[in-house]
C-alpha positions as CSV (number, residue, x, y, z in Angstrom):
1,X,0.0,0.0,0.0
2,X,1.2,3.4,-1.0
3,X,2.3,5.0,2.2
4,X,0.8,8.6,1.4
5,X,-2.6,7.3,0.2
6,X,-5.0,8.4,3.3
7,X,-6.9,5.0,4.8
8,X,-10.3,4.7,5.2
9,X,-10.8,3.8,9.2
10,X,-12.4,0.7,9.8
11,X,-16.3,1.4,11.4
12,X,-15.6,-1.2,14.4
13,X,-12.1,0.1,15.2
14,X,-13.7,3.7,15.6
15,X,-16.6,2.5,17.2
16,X,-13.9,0.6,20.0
17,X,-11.9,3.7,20.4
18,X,-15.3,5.7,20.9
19,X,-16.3,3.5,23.6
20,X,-12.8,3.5,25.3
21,X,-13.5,6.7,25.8
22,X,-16.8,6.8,27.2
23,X,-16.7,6.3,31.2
24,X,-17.4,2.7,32.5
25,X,-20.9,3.3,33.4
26,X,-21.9,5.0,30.2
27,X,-20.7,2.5,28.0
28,X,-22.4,-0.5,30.2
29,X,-25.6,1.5,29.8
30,X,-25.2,2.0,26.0
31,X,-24.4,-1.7,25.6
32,X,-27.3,-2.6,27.8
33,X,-29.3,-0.2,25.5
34,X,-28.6,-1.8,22.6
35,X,-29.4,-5.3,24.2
36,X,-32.7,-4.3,24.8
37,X,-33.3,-3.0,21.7
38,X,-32.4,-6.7,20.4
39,X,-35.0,-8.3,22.7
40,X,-37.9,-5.7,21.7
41,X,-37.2,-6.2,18.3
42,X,-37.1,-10.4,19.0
43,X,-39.8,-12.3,17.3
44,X,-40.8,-16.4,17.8
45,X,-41.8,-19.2,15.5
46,X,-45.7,-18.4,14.8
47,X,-47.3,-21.7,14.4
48,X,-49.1,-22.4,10.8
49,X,-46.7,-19.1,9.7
50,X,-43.3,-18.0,9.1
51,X,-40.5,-19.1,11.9
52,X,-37.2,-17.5,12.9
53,X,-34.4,-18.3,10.5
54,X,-36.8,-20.8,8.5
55,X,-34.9,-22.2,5.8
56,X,-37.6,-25.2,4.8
57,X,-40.7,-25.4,3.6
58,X,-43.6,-25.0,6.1
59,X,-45.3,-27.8,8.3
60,X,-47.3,-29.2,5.9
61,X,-51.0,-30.0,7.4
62,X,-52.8,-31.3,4.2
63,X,-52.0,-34.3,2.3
64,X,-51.4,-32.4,-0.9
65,X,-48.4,-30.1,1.6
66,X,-47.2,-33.7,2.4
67,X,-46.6,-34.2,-0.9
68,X,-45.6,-30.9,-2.7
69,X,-42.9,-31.0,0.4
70,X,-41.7,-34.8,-0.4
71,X,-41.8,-33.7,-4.2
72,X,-39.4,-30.9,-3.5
73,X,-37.0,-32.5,-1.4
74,X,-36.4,-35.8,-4.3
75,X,-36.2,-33.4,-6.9
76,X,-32.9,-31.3,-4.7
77,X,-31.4,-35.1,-4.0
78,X,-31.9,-35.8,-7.4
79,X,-30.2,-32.4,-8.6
80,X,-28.0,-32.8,-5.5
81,X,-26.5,-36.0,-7.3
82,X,-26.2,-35.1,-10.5
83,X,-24.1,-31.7,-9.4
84,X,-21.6,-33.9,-7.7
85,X,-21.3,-36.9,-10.3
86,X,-21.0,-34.6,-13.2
87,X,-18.3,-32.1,-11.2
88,X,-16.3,-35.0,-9.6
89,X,-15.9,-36.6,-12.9
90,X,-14.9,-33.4,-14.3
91,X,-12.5,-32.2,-11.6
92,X,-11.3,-35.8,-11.0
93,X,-10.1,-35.8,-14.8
94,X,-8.6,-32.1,-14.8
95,X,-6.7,-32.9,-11.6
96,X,-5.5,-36.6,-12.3
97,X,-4.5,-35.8,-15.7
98,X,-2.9,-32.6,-15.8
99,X,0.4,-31.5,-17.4
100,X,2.0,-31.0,-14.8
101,X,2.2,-34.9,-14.0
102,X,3.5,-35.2,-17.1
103,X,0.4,-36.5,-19.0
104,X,-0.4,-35.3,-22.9
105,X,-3.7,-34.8,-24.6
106,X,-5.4,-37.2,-26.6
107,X,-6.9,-37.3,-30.2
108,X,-10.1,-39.6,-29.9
109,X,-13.3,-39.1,-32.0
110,X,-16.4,-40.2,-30.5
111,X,-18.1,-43.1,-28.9
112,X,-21.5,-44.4,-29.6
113,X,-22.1,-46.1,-26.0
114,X,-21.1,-42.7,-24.4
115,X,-23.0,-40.6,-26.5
116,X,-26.2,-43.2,-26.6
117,X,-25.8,-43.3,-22.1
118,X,-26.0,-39.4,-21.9
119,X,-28.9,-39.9,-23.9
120,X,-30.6,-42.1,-22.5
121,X,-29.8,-41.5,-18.7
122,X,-31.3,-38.1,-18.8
123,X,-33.9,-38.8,-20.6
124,X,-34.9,-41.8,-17.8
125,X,-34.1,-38.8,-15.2
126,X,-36.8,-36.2,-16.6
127,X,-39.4,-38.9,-17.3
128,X,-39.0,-40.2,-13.8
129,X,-39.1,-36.3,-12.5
130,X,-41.7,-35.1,-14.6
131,X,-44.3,-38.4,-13.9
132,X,-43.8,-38.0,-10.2
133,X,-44.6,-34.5,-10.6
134,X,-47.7,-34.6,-12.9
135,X,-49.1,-37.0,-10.4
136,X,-48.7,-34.4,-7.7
137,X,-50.0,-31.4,-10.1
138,X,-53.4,-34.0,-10.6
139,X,-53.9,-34.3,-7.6
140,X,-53.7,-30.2,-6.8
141,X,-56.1,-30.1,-9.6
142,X,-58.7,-32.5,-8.4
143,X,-61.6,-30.5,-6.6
144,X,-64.2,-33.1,-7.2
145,X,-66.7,-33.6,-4.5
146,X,-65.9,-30.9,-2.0
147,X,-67.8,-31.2,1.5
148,X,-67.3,-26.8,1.5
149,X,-67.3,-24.7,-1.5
150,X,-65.9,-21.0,-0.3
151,X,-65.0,-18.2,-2.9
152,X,-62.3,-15.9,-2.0
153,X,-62.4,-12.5,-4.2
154,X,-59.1,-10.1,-4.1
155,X,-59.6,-6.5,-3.5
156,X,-57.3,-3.7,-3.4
157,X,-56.6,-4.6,-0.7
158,X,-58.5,-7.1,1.0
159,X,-60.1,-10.7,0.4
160,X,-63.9,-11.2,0.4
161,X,-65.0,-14.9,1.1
162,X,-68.7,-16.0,0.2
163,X,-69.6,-19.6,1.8
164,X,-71.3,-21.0,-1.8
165,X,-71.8,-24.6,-1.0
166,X,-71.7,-27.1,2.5
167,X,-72.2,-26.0,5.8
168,X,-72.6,-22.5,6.4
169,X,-73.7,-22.1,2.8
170,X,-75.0,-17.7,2.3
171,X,-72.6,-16.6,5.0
172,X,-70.3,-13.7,3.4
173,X,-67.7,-11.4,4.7
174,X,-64.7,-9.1,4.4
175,X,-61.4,-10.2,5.7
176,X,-59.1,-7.1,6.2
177,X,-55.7,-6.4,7.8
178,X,-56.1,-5.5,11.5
179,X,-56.1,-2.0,11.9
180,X,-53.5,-2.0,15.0
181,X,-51.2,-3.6,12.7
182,X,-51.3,-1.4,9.9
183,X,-51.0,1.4,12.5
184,X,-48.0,-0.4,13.9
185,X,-46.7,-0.2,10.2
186,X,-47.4,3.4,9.2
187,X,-45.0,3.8,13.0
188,X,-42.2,1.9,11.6
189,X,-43.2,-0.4,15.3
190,X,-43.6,-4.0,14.3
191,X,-45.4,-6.3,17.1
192,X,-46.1,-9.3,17.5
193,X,-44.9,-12.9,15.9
194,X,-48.1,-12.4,13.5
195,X,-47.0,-9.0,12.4
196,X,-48.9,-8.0,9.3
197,X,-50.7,-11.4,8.8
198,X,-53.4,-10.7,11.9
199,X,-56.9,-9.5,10.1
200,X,-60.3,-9.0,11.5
201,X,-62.1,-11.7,10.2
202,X,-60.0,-14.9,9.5
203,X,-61.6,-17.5,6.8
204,X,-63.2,-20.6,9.1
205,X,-63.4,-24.1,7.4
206,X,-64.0,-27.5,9.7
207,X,-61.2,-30.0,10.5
208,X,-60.4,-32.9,7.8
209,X,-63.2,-32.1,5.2
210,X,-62.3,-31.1,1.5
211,X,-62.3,-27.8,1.2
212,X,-63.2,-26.4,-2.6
213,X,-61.9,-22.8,-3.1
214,X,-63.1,-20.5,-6.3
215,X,-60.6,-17.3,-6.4
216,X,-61.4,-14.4,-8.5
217,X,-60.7,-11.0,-8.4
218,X,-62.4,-7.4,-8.3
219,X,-59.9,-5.5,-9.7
220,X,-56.1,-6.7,-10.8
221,X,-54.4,-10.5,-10.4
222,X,-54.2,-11.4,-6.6
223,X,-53.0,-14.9,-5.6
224,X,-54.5,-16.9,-2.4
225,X,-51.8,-18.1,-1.1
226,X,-51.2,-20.9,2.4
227,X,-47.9,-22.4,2.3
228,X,-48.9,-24.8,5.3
229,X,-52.1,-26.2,3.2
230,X,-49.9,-26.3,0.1
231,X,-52.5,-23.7,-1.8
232,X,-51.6,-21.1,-4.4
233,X,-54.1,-19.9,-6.9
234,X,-54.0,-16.6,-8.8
235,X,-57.1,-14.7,-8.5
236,X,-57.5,-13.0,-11.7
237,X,-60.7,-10.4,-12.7
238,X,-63.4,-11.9,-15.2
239,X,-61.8,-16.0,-14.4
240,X,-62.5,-18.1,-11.6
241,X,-59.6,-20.6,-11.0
242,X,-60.1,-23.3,-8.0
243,X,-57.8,-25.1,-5.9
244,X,-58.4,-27.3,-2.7
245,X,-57.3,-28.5,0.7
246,X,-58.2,-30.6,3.0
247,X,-56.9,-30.1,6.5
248,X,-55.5,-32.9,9.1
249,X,-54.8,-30.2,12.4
250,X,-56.9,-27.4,14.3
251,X,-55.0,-24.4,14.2
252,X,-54.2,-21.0,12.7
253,X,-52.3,-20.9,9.1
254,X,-51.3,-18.0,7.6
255,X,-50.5,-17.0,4.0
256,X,-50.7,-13.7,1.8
257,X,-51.6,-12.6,-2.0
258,X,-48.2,-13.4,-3.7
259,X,-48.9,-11.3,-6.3
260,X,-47.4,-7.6,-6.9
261,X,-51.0,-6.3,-6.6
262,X,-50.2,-2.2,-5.9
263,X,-48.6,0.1,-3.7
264,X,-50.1,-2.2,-0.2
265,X,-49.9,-5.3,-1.5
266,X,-48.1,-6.6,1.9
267,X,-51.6,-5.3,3.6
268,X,-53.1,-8.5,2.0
269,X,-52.7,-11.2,4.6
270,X,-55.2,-14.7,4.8
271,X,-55.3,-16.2,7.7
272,X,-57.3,-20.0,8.1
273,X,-58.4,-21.4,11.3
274,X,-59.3,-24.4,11.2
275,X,-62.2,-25.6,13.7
276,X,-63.1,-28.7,15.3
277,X,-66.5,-30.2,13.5
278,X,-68.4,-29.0,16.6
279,X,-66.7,-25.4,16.8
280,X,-67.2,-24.6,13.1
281,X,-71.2,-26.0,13.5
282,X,-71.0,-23.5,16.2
283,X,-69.7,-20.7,14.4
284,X,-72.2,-21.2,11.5
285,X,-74.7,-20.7,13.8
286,X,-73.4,-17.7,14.8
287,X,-73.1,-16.2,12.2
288,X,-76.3,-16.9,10.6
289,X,-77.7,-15.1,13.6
290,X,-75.4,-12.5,13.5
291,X,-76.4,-12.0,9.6
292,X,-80.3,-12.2,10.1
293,X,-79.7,-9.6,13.0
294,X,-78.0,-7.4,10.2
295,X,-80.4,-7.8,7.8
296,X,-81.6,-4.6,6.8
297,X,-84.3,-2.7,5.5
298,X,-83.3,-0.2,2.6
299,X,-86.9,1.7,2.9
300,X,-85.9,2.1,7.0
301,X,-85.7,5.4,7.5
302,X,-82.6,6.1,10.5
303,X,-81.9,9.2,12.6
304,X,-78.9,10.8,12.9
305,X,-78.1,9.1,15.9
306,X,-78.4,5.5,14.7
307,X,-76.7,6.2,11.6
308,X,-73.9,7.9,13.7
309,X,-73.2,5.0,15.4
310,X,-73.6,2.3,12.6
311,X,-71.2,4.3,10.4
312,X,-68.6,4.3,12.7
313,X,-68.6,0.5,12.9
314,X,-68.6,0.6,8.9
315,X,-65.4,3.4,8.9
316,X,-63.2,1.6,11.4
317,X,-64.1,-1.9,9.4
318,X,-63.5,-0.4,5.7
319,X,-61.9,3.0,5.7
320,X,-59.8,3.5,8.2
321,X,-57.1,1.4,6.9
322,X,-56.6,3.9,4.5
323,X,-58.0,7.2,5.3
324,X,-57.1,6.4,9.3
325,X,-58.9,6.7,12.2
326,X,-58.6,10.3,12.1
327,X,-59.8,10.7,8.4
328,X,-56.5,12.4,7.2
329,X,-55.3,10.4,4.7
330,X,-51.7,10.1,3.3
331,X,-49.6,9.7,0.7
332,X,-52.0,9.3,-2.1
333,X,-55.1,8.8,-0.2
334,X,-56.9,11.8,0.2
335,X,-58.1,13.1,3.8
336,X,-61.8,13.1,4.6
337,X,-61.6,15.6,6.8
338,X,-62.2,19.0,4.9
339,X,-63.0,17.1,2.0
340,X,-64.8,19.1,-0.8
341,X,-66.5,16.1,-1.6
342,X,-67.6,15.0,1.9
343,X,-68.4,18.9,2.8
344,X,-70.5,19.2,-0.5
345,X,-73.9,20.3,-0.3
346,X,-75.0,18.1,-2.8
347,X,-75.2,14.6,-0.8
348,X,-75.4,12.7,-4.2
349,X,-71.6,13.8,-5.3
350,X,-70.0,11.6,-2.3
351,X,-72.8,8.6,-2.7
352,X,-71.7,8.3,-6.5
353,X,-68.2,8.4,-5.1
354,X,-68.7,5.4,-2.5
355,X,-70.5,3.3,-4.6
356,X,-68.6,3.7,-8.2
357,X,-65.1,4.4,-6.8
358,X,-62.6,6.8,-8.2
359,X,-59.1,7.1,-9.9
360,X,-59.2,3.8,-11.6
361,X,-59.7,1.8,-8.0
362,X,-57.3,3.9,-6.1
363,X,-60.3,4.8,-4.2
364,X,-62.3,0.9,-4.6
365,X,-66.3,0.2,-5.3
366,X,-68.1,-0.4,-2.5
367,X,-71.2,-0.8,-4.3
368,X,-71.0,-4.6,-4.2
369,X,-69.3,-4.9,-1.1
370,X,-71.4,-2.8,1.2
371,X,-75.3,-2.4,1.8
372,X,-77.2,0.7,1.4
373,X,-77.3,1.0,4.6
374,X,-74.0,0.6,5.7
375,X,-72.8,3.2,2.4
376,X,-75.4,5.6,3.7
377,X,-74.6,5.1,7.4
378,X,-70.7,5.9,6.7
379,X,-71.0,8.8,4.9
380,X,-73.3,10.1,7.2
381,X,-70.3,9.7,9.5
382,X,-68.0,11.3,7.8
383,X,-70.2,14.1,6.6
384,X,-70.3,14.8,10.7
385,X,-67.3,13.6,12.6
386,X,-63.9,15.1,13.0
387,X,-64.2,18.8,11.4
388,X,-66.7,17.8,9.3
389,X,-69.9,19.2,10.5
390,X,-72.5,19.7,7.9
391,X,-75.4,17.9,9.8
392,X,-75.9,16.7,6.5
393,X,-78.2,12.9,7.0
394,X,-78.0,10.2,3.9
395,X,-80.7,7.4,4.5
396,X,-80.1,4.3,2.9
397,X,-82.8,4.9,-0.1
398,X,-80.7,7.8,-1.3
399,X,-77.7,5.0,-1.9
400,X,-80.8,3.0,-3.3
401,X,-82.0,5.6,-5.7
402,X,-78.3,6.4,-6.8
403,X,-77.5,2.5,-7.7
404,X,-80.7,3.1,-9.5
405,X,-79.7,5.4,-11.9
């Protein structure tokens, strides 16, 4: 090294010099410091998820996981093999027969028996490969018979599930991220070992019965995704694709859409608990109560009150994952609060807006997704919550007369 070239100080060295000069205590407490930090930051293995350094696939619970997992580990052995038979040959011949030890090369033309076994050997290798995996790509494939037909419908950004077929056939919902952890998100704080795959309203199927799911979308190509079932199905507007699973073990598994689906498409988690035949007749029940209790009537006509309270259910639901709790927006999502649109005197401009969308989905159409009611009932709330205070009221036969149109 040139002696009058200036060196670059190594980042540890000056970060041991700076702490040899700190006094004992105040480096002990920094150190401490940053062992805490470790520990807040320190995440577990989260069952039917992700785990800590996972380097495999993950526990498979269905018998097509079993498989896809079996399928993946011959076809690395097999690879595995070849890599060292083909590369110890060839590094066995360049070392043993260098010229340094004297040896000289050889004029030979070709052989039929080697050219016929590197042939025929691989060809034997890529029909055994590609048979074993066609039977596993069948099976995927085979949705016949289904004791539960669900469809699962990607939003920007959120997955709709409608119960089409089996027990608890008519029940329908919206699964969304949980709205702590997208708050958590927006705070650059991650919590919990189910950080961004937690959501309000997890799919529920029963415990080892075949489980039919139609995917689709509403807008662009989403994928439903569960590595622990062994599921992944794009979900593409206009087609319905299908896939199954049947799982073996109650529990919580997690997945996500897996496809590049917009600016929040890590907001998009699915998360499948799996009941015991008696919980999940349980849960039907529910929610069949829950659903007639909802029912509602869109010649009813609400006060302010009512629809107050309703449309703030609605909001924190739908909304607030994008416009937050406090209606301000950001980034690209426009703020509520102080909106033209919401403050406008003509009720009908933020109706169309609610129901049609905006800005080529940016803002989504919640026309299919939401009642009357429920449309009329938010907007009320935002036409008279936070700054907003028109006194403006929207009952649900406005949305009705508006769809109408």
């Amino acid at each position: 090294m040139n002696p009058m070239m200036p060196t670059t100080p190594n980042p540890l060295h000056r970060l041991r010099q700076g702490l040899r000069r700190l006094p004992a205590p105040r480096t002990l407490a920094l150190l401490a410091l940053a062992a805490c930090s470790r520990a807040a930051l320190a995440v577990n293995d989260l069952p039917g998820g992700p785990s800590v350094n996972q380097i495999d696939l993950h526990d498979p619970v269905t018998p097509i996981a079993r498989q896809e997992m079996w399928l993946h580990n011959f076809m690395l052995v097999v690879c595995l093999v070849i890599f060292v038979l083909v590369f110890g040959v060839m590094f066995y011949s360049i070392l043993r027969h260098r010229k340094s030890l004297g040896h000289k090369a050889a004029n030979f033309h070709e052989s039929t028996a080697v050219e016929i076994a590197w042939t025929v050997v691989p060809f034997l290798i890529v029909i055994v490969m590609g048979g074993l995996a066609t039977r596993t790509v069948v099976a995927m494939k085979d949705t016949s018979n289904p004791d539960l037909t669900i469809k699962a419908t990607g939003y920007q950004w959120k997955w709709g599930y409608d119960y089409l077929q089996g027990p608890g056939q008519g029940i329908s919902f919206l699964s969304t991220i949980d709205l702590k952890q997208r708050e958590a998100s927006d705070a650059g704080k991650p919590q919990g070992d189910d950080y961004l795959l937690k959501v309000d309203h997890p799919l529920v199927v029963p415990v080892d019965r075949k489980v039919r799911v139609i995917t689709t979308a509403g807008d662009v190509i989403h994928a439903f995704a569960v590595p622990a079932l062994g599921i992944q199905q794009d979900a593409i507007p206009g087609f319905v694709r299908d896939t199954w699973f049947r799982a073996e073990k109650v529990g919580d598994y997690y997945g996500q859409c897996d496809k590049l689906c917009g600016k929040e498409h890590s907001y998009m988690p699915i998360h499948v608990k799996v009941l015991s035949q008696a919980d999940y007749t349980a849960w039907v029940q529910g929610q069949m109560k829950a659903m007639a209790a909802a029912a509602d009537d869109p010649t009813k006509v609400w006060v302010m009150d009512d629809l107050l309270a309703r449309g703030a259910q609605v909001y924190s639901a739908n909304c607030a994952v994008c416009h937050h709790p406090d209606g301000k927006g950001g980034g690209a999502v426009k703020p509520l609060d102080g909106s033209p649109v919401v403050l406008a005197a003509d009720k009908n401009e933020q109706i169309n807006v609610v129901l049609h969308g905006r800005n080529n989905g940016a803002m989504p159409a919640w026309g299919k997704t939401l009642s009357p009611t429920e449309i009329a009932a938010v907007i009320t709330y935002t036409k008279n919550h936070w700054s907003n205070k028109t006194g403006q009221l929207v009952q649900p036969a406005d949305v009705v007369a508006d769809l109408a149109k």
